[in-house]
N, CA, C and O atoms as a DFTB+ gen file, in Angstrom:
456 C
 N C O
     1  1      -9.793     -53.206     -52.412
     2  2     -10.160     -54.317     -53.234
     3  2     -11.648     -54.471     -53.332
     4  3     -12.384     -53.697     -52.721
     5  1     -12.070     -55.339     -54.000
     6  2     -13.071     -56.411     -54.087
     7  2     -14.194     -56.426     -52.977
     8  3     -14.063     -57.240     -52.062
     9  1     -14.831     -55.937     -52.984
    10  2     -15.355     -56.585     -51.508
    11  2     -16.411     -57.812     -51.841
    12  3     -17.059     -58.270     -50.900
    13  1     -16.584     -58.331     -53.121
    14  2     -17.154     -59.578     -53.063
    15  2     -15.965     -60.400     -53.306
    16  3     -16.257     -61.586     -53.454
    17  1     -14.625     -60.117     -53.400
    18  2     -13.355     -61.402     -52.817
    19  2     -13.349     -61.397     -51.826
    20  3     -13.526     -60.515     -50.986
    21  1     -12.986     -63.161     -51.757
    22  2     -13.192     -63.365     -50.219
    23  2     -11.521     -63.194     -49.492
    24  3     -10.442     -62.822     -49.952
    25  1     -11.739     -63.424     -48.853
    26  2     -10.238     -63.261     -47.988
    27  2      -9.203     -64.758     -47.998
    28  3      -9.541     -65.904     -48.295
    29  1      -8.174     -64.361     -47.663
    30  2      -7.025     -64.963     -48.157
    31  2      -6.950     -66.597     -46.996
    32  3      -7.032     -66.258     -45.816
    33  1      -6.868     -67.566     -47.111
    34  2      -6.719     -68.274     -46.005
    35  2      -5.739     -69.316     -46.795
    36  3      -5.714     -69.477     -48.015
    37  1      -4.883     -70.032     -45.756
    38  2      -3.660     -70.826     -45.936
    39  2      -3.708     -72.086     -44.953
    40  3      -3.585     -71.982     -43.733
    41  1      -3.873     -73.110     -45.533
    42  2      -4.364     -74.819     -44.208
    43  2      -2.547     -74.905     -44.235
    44  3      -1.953     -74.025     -44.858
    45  1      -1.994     -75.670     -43.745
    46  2      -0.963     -76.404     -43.365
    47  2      -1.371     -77.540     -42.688
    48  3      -1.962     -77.433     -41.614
    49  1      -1.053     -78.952     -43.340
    50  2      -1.320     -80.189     -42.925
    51  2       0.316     -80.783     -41.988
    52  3       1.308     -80.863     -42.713
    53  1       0.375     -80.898     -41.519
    54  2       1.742     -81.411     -40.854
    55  2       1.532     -82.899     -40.222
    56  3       0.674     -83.142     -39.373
    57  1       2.325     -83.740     -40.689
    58  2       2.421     -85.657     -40.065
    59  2       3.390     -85.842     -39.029
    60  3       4.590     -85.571     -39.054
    61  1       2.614     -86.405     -38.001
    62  2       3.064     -86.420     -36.972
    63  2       4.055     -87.682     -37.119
    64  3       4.702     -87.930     -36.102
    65  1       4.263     -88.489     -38.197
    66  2       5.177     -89.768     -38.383
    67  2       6.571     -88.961     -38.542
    68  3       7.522     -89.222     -37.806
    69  1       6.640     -87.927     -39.583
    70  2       8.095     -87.847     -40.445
    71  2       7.751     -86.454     -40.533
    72  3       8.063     -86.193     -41.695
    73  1       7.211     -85.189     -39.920
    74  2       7.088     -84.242     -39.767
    75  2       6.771     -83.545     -41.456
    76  3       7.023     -82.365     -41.699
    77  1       6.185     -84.514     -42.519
    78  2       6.161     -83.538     -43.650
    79  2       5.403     -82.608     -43.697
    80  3       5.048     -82.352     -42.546
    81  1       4.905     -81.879     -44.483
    82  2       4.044     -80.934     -44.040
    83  2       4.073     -80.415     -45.406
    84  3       5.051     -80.198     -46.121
    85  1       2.186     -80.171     -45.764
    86  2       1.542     -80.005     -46.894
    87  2       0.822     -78.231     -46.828
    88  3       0.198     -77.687     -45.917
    89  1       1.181     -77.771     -48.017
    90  2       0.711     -76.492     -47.499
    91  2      -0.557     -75.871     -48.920
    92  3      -0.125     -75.779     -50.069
    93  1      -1.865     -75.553     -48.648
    94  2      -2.437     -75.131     -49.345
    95  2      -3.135     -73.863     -49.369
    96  3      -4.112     -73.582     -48.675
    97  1      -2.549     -73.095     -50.241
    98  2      -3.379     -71.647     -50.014
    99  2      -4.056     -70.910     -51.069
   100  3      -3.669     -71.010     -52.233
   101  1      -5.304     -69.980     -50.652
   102  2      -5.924     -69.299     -51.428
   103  2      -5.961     -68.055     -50.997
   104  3      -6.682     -67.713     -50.059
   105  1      -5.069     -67.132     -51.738
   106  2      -4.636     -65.497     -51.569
   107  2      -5.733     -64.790     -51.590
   108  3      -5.771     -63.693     -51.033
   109  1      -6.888     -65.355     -52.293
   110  2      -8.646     -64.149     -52.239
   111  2      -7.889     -62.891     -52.007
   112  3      -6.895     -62.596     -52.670
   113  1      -8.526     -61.930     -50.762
   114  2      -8.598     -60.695     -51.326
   115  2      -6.689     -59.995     -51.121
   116  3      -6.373     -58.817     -51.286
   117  1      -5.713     -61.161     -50.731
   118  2      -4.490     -60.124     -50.223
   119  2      -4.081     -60.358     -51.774
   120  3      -3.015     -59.764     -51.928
   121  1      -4.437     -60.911     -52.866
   122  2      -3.698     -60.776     -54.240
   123  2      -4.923     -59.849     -54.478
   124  3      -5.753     -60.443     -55.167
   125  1      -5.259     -58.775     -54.190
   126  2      -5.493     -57.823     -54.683
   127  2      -5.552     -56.269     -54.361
   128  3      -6.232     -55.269     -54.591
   129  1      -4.528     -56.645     -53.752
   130  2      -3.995     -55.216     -52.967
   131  2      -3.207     -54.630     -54.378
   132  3      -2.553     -55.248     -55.218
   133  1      -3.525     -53.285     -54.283
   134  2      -2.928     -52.733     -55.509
   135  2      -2.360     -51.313     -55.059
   136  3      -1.991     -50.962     -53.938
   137  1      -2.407     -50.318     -56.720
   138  2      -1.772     -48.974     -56.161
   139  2      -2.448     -48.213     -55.361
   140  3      -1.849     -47.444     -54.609
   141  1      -4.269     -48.312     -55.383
   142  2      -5.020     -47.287     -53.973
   143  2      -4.465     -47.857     -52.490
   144  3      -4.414     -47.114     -51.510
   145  1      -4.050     -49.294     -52.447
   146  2      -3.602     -49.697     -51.436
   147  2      -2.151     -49.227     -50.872
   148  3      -1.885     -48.831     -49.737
   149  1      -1.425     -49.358     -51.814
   150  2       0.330     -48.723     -51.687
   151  2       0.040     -47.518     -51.576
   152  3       0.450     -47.094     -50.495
   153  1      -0.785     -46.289     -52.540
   154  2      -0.505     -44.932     -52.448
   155  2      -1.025     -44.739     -51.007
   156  3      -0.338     -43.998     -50.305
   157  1      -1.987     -45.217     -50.524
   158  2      -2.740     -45.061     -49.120
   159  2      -1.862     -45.140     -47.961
   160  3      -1.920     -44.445     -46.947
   161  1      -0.887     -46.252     -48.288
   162  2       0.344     -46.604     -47.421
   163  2       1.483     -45.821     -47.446
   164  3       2.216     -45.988     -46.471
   165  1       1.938     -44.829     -48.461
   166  2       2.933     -43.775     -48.671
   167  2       2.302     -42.890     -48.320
   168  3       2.846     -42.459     -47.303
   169  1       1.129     -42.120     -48.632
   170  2       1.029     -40.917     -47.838
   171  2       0.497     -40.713     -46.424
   172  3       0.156     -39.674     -45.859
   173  1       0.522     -42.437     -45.846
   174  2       0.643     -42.166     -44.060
   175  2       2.265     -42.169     -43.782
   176  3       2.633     -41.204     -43.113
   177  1       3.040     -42.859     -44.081
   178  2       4.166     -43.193     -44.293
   179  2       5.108     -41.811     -44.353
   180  3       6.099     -41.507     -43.689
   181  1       4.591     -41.289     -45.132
   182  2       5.306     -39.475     -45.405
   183  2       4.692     -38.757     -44.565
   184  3       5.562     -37.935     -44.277
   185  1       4.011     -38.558     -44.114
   186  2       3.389     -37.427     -43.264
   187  2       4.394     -37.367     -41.876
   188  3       5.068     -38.314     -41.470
   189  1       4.323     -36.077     -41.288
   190  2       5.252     -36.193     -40.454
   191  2       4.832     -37.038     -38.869
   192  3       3.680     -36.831     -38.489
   193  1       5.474     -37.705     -38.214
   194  2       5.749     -38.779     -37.196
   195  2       4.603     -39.551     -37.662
   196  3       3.796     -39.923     -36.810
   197  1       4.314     -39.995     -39.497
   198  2       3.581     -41.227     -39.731
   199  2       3.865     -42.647     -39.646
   200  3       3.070     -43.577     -39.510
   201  1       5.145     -42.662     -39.748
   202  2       5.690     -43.782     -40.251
   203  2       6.127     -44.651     -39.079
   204  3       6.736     -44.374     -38.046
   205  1       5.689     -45.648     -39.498
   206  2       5.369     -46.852     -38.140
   207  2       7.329     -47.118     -37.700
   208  3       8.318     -46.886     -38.396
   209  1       7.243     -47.543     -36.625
   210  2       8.587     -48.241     -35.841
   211  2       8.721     -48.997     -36.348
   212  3       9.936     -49.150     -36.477
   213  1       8.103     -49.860     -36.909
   214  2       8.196     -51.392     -37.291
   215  2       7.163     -51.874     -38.432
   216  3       5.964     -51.660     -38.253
   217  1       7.482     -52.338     -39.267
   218  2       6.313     -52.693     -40.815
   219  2       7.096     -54.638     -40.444
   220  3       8.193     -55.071     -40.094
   221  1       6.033     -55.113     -40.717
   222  2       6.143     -56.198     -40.703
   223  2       5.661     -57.281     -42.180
   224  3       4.491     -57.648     -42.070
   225  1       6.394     -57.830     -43.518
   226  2       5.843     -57.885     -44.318
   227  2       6.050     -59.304     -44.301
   228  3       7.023     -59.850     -43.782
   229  1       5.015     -59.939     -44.940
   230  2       5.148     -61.675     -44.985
   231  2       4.534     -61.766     -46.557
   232  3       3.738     -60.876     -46.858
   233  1       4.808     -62.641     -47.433
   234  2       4.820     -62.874     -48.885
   235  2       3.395     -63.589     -49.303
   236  3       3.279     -64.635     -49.943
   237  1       2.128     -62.591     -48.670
   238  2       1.006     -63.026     -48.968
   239  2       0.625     -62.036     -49.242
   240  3      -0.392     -61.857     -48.572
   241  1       0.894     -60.866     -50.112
   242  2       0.378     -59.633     -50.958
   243  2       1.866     -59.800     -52.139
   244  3       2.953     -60.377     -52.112
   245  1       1.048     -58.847     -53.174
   246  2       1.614     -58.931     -54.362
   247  2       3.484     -57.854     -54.014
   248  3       3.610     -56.731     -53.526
   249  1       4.326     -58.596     -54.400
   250  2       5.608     -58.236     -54.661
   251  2       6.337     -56.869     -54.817
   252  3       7.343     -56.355     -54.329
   253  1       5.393     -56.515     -55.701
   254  2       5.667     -54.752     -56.008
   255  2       5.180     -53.966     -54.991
   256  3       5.962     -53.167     -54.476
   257  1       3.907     -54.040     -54.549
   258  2       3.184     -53.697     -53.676
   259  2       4.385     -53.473     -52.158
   260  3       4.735     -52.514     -51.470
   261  1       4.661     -54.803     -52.189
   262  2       5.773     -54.783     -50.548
   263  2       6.807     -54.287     -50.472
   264  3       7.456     -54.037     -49.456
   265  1       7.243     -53.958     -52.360
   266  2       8.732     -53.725     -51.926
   267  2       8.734     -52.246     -52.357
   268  3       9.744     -51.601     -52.638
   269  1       7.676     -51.873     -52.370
   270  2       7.564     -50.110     -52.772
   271  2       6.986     -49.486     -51.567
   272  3       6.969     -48.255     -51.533
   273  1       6.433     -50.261     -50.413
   274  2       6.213     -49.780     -49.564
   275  2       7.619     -49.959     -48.300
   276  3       7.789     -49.428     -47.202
   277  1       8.416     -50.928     -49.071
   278  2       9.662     -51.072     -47.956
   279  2      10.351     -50.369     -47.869
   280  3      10.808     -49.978     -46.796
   281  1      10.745     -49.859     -49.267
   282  2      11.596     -48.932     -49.537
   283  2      10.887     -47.382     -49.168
   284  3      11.597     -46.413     -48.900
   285  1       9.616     -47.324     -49.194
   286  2       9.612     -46.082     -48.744
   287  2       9.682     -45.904     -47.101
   288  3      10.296     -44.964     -46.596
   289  1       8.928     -46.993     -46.250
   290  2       8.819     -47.165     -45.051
   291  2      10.718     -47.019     -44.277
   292  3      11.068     -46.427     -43.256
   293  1      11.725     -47.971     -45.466
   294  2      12.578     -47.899     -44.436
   295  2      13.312     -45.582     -44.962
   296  3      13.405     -44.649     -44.164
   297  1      13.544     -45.575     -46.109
   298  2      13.819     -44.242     -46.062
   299  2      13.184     -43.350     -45.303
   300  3      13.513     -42.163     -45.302
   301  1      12.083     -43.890     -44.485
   302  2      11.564     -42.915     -43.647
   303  2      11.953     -43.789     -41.866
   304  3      11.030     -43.668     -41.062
   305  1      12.716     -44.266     -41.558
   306  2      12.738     -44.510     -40.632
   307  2      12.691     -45.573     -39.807
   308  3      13.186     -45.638     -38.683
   309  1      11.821     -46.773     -40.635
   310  2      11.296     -47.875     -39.703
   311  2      12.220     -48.803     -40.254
   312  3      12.973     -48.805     -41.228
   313  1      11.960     -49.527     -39.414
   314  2      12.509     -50.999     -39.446
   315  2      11.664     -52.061     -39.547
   316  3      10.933     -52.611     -38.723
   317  1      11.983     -52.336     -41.170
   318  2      11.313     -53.269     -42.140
   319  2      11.546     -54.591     -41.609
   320  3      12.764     -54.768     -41.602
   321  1      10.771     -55.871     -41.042
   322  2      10.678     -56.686     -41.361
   323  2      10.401     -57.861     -42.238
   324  3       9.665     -57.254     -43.016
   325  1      10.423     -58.979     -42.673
   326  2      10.607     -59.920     -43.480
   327  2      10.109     -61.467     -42.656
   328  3      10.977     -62.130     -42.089
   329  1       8.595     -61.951     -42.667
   330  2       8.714     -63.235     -42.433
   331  2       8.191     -63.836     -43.703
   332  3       7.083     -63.507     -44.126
   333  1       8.896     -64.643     -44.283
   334  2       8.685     -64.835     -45.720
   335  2       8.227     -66.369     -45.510
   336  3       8.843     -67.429     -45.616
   337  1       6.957     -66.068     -45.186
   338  2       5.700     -67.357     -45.441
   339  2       4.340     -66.489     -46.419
   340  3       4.417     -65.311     -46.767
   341  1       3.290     -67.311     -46.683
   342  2       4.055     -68.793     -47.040
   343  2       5.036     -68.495     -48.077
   344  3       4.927     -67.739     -49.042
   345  1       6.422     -69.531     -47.551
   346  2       7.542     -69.593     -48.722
   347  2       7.402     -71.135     -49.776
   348  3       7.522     -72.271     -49.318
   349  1       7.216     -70.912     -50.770
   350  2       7.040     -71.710     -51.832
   351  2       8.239     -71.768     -52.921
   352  3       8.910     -70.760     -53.146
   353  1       8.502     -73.132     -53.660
   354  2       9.029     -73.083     -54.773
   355  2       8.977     -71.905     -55.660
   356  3       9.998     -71.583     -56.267
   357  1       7.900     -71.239     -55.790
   358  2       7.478     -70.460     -56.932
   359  2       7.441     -68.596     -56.460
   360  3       7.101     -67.611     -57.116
   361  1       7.952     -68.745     -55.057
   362  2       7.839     -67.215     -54.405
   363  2       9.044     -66.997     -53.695
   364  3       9.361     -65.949     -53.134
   365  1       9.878     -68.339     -53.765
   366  2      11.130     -67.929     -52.828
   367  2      12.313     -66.929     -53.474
   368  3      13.312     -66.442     -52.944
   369  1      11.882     -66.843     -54.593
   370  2      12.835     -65.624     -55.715
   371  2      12.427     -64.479     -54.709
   372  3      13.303     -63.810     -54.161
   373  1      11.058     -64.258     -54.468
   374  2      10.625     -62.884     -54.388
   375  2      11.179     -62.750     -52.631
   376  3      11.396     -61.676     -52.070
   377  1      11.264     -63.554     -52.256
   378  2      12.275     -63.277     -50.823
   379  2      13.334     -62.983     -50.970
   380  3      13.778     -61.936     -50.499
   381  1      14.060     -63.833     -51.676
   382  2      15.389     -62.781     -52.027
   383  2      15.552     -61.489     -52.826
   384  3      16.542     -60.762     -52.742
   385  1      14.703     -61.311     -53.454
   386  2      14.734     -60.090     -53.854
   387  2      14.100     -59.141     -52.849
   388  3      14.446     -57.965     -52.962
   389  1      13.482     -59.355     -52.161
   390  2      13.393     -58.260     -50.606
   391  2      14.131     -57.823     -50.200
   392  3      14.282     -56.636     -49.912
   393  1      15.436     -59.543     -49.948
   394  2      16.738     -59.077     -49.182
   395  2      17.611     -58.078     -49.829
   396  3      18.255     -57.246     -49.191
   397  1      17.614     -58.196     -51.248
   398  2      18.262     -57.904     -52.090
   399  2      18.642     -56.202     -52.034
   400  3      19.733     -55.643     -52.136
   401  1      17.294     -55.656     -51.833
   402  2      16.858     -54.606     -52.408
   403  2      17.892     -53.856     -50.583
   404  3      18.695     -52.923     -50.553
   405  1      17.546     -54.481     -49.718
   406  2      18.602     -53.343     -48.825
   407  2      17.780     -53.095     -48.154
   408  3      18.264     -52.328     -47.322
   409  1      16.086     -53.354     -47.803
   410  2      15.353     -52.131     -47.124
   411  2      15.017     -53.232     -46.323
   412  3      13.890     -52.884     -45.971
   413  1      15.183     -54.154     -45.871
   414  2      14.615     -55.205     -44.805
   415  2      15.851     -55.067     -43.903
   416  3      17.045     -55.049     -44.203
   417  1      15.104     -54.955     -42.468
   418  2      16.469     -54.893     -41.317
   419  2      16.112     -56.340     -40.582
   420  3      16.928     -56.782     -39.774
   421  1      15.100     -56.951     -40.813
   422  2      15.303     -58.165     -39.945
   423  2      14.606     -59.062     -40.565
   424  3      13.645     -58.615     -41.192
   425  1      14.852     -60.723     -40.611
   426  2      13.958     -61.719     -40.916
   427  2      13.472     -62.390     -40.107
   428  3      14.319     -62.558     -39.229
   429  1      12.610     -62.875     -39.880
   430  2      12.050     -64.224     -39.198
   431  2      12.088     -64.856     -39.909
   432  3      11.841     -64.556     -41.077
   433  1      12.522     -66.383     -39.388
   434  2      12.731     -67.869     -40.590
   435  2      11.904     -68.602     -39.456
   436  3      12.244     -68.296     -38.313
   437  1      10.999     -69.408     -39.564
   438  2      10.546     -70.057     -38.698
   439  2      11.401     -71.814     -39.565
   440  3      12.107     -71.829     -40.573
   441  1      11.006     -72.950     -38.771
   442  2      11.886     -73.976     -39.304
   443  2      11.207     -74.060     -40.521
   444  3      11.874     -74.533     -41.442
   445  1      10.106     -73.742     -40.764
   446  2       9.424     -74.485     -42.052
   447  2       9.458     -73.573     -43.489
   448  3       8.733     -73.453     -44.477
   449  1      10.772     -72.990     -42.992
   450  2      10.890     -71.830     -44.053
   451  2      12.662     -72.422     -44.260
   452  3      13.392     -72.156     -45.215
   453  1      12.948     -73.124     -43.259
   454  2      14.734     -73.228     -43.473
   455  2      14.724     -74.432     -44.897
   456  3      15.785     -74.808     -45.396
């Protein structure tokens, strides 16, 4: 990416009255992970004993990006994770379509995701 984008940071306000909890984020440089980033990630991924034990993906890079590296990561071996924060009105499609796709072997739900 970018190297004059700045990096991605996410506040969470939480009330200690009624436990609501306010969440504000600015993706900077992880919404701009692209294909030098994915192709970079498939050809460690393919090489032989490249491919990690464990990929761990959370829904703060772009969609295509995660699920082209899931699918290649799990056909090679690993075991894809899923903690799908931050989860939003407007991104919780793209969690199920993670699940969807077959290549995630485990989720983390923390409560503020139930």
């Amino acid at each position: 990416g970018d190297s004059a984008v700045a990096s991605g940071v996410a506040v969470q306000i939480a009330s200690s009255k009624d436990a609501t909890r306010l969440q504000c984020m600015c993706m900077g440089s992880n919404a701009e992970m692209g294909k030098q980033h994915v192709d970079t990630a498939l050809k460690r991924i393919s090489q032989p004993n490249g491919a990690p034990e464990v990929l761990l993906l959370t829904l703060e890079v772009p969609i295509d990006a995660m699920r082209t590296v899931a699918r290649a990561a799990q056909r090679h071996g690993t075991c894809v994770c899923l903690k799908p924060a931050p989860l939003t009105p407007a991104n919780v499609h793209h969690a199920f379509g993670l699940l969807d796709d077959g290549s995630i072997s485990w989720l983390f739900v923390s409560d503020q995701e139930l």
